[in-house]
C-alpha positions in Angstrom: 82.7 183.4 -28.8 82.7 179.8 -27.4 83.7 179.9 -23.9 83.7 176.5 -23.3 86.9 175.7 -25.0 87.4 172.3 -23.8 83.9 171.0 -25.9 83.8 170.2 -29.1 81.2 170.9 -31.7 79.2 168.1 -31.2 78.6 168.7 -27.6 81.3 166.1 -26.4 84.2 166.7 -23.3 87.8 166.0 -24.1 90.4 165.3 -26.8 88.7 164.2 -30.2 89.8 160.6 -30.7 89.9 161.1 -34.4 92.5 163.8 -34.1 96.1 163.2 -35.4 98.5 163.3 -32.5 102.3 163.2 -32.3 104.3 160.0 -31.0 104.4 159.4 -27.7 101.7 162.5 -27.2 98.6 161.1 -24.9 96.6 164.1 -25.3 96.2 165.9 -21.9 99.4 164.6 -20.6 102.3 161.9 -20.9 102.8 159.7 -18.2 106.5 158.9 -19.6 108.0 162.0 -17.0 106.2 160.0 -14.1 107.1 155.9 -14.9 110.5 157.8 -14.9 110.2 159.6 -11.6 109.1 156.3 -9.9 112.1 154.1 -11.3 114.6 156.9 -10.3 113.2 156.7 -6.9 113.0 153.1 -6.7 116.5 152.7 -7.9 117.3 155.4 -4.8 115.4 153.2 -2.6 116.9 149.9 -3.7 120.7 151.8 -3.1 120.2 153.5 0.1 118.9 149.9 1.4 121.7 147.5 -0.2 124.3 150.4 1.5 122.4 150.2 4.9 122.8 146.7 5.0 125.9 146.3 3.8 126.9 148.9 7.0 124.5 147.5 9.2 126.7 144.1 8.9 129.9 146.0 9.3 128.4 147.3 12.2 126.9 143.7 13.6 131.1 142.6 14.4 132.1 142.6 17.9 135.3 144.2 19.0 138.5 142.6 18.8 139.8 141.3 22.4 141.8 143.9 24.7 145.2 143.1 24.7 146.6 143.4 28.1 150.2 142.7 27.5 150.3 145.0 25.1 148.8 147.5 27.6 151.5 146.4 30.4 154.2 147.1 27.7 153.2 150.7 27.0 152.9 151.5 30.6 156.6 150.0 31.3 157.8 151.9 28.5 156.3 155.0 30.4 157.7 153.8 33.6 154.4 153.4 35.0 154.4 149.7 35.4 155.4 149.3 38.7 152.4 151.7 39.9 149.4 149.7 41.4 146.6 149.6 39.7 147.7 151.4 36.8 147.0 148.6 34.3 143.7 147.7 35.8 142.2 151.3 35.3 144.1 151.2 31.9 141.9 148.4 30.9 138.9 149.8 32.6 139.5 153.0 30.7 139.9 150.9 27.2 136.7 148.5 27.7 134.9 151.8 28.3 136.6 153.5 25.0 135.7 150.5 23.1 132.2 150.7 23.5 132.2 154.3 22.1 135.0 153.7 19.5 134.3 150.2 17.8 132.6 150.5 14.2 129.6 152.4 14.0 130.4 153.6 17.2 127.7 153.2 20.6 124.1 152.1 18.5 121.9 151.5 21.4 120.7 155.1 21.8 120.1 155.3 17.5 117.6 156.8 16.0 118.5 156.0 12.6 119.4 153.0 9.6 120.9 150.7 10.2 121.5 151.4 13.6 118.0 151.1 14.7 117.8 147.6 12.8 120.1 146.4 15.2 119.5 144.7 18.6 122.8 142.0 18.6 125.2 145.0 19.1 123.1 146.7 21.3 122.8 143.7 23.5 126.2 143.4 23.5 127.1 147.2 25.0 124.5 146.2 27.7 126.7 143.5 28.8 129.9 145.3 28.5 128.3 148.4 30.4 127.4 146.2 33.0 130.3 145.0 34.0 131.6 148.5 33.2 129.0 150.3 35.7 130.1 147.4 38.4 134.0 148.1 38.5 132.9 151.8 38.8 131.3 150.9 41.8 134.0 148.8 43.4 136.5 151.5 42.2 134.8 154.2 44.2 133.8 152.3 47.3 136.5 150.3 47.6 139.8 149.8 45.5 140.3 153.2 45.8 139.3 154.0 49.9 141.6 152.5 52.8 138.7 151.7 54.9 134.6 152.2 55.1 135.6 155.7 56.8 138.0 157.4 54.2 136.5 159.8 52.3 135.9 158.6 48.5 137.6 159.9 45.3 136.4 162.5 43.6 136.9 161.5 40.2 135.9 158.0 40.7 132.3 159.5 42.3 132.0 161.7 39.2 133.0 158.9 36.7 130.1 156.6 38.7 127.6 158.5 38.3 128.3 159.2 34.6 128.5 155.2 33.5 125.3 155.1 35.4 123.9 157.5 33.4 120.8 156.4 30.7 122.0 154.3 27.8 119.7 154.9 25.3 119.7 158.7 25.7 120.2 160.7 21.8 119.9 164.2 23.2 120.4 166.7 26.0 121.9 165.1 27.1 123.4 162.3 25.2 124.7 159.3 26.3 128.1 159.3 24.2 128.7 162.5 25.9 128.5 161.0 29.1 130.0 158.1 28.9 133.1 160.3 27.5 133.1 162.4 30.5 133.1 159.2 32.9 136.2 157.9 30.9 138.1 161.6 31.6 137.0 161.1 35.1 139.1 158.2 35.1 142.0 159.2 33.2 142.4 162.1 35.6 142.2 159.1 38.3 144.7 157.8 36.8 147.3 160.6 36.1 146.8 160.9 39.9 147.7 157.4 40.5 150.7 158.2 38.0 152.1 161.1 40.2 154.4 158.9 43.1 155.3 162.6 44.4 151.7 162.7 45.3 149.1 160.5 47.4 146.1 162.0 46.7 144.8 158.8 44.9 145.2 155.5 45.7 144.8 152.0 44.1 144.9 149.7 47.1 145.5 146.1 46.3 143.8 144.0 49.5 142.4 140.8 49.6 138.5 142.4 50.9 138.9 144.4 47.6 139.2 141.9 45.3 137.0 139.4 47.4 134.2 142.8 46.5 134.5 143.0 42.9 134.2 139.2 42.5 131.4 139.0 44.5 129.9 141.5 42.1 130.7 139.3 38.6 129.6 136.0 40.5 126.5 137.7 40.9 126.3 138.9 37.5 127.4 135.0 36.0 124.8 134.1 37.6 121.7 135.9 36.3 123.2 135.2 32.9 123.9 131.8 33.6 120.1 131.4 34.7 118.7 133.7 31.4 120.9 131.6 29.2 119.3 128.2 30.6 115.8 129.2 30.4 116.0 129.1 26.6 114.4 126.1 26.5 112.1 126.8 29.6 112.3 124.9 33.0 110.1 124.1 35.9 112.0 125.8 38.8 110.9 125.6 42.6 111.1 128.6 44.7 114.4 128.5 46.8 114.0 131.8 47.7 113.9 131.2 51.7 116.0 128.3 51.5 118.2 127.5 54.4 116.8 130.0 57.0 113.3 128.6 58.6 112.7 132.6 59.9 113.0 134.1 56.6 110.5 136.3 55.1 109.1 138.0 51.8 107.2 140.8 51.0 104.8 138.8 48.5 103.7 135.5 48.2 105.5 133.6 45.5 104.5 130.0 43.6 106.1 127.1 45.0 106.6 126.1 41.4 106.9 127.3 37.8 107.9 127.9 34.5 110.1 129.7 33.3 111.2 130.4 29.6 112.6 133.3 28.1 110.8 135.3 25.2 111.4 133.7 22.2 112.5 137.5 20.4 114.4 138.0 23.3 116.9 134.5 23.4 119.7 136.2 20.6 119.9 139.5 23.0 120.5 137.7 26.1 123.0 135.2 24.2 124.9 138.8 22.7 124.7 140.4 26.6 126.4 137.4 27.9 128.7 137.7 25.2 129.8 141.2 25.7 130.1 140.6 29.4 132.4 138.2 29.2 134.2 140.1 26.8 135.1 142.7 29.4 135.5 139.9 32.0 138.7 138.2 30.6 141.0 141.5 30.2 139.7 142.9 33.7 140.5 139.5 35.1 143.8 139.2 33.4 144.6 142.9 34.6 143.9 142.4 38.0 145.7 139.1 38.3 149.0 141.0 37.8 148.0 144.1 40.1 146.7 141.8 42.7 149.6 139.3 42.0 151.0 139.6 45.7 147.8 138.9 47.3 147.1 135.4 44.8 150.3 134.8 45.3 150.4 134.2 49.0 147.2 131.9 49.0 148.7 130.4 45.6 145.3 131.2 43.6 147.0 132.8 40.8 146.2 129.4 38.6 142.9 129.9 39.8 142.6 133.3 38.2 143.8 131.8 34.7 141.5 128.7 35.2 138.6 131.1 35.2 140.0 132.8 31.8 140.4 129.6 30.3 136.4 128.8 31.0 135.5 132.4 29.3 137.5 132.2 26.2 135.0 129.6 24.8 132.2 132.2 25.4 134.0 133.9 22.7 134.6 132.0 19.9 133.1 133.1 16.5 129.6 132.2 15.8 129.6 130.2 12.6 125.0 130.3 12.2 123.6 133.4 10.8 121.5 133.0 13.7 121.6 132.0 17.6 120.0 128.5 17.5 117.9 127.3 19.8 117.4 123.7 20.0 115.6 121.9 22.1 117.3 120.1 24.6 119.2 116.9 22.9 117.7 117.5 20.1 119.2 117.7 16.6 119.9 121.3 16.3 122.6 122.9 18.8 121.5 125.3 21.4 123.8 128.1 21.6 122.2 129.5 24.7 122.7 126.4 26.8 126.5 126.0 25.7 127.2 129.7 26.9 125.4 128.7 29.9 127.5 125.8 30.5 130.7 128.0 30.6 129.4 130.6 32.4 128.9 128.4 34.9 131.7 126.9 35.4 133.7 130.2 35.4 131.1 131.4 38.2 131.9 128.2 40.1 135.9 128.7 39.8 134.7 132.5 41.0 132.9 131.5 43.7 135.9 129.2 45.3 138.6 132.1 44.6 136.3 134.1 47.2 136.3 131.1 49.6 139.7 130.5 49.5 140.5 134.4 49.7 138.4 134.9 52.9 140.3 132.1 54.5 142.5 134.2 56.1 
């Protein structure tokens, strides 16, 4: 017997060439099962990608704008318009559901298409979690306590923490969760506040309070404001001691130098400025009519609504596929230095509302 089965008779390896075969038949195998494999999986490919992208730009569109009459409408109809600071944690409570709740939901922490393609979006949250994590702050230390010595809300310390809590956290905990229990927190802060037969929570409405949370956005403006204009890169001297001959610093500094933002970094600042100044203009709007007394009696409720009027640019749509970033007067625009320019001047306006405030 022959054993070696796969030789032929004249001492040769393989499928005799002069052998008849069937159509399409390639002698060991076809490779007809496999060019159809890798098309199917191609076509697989091509689809998952097209529907990715066709979410992931779904995804890129920011929020629409927190209506605050609407908001003071719905608490009048539940006779809870009257109540101080009611509407001003109402709209705290929605900026922070908005970041959860807008399509696609919160993207910074994903792991996963198209979600992890994105960085506009995710830039965005960071600005609207900061001012978020900022009226936490000022809610806890001081629209909610009578004086430095009163002892702090509970809900409002619990809610702090959780805002503060890592925002780009998938598991165990993740930061949805979180963020979720720091908006109960505040809901149950504010079915106290809703309870008149009760006084265990307060909202208290003082000049020093609001004086505290606008120190805390003109601070805010005005890292942005700075970011934003270092698009194009700028010599800047060191100002750091200015104005006091005795002052000190740790480390030696430059008396001058550049500085420029990172080119892959320009569009993210642009969107964090964006979404800050998207949770800006309802807080400021809310707090305008819960602090209404107090603008009232220095007559700086116009200044209030001059400040809105300087951040409602900041949010007009942005027609380029991409933030532009022209070089000074140059002949394409420079979105980063026009945000700048309203930034500033709302953190100006911001800055004399606390002057004329602390007058007395």
């Amino acid at each position: 017997m022959n054993w070696k089965f796969w030789q032929r008779d004249d001492g040769t390896i393989g499928p005799d060439p002069t052998a008849a075969h069937l159509p399409g038949d390639s002698g060991l195998y076809s490779a007809k099962p496999l060019a159809r494999l890798t098309s199917s999986a191609a076509a697989i490919a091509v689809t998952y990608l097209l529907f990715t992208a066709v979410i992931g730009i779904w995804w890129s569109f920011e929020p629409d704008a927190i209506d605050v009459d609407q908001a003071e409408t719905e608490l009048v109809s539940r006779g809870q318009g009257a109540i101080t600071g009611q509407l001003t944690t109402t709209t705290t409570i929605a900026i922070a559901q908005t970041l959860l709740n807008k399509p696609g939901g919160y993207l910074t922490n994903d792991l996963f298409p198209p979600g992890i393609w994105l960085d506009n979006i995710p830039a965005w949250e960071m600005g609207a979690l900061t001012l978020l994590r900022d009226t936490a702050r000022v809610y806890r230390n001081d629209f909610s306590r009578s004086q430095s010595q009163s002892a702090e809300d509970p809900n409002l310390a619990e809610a702090e923490g959780k805002f503060f809590f890592d925002n780009n956290s998938w598991f165990l905990p993740d930061t949805e969760g979180e963020y979720q229990a720091g908006i109960d927190f505040f809901q149950a802060y504010q079915q106290q506040l809703a309870n008149t037969a009760a006084s265990d929570a307060q909202f208290y409405a003082r000049s020093d309070n609001l004086q505290v949370w606008l120190g805390a956005m003109a601070t805010r403006l005005g890292s942005l404001s700075q970011r934003l204009s270092a698009s194009v890169g700028k010599r800047q001297l060191d100002t750091s001691l200015a104005g006091d001959s005795n002052a000190s610093q740790s480390t030696a500094t430059p008396d001058e130098r550049v500085v420029q933002t990172p080119w892959l970094e320009i569009d993210d600042v642009f969107y964090e400025a964006r979404g800050f100044t998207w949770a800006l203009i309802p807080m400021l709007e809310a707090l305008e009519k819960d602090f209404g007394d107090v603008l009232d009696k220095k007559a700086a409720r116009v200044s209030v609504r001059q400040i809105v009027r300087e951040l409602e640019p900041t949010q007009d749509p942005l027609w380029s596929p991409m933030v532009l970033n022209g070089d000074g007067f140059g002949l394409v625009a420079n979105h980063s230095l026009i945000m700048a320019s309203h930034i500033s001047r709302a953190n100006a306006a911001i800055i004399d509302l606390r002057a004329l405030l602390a007058q007395g």
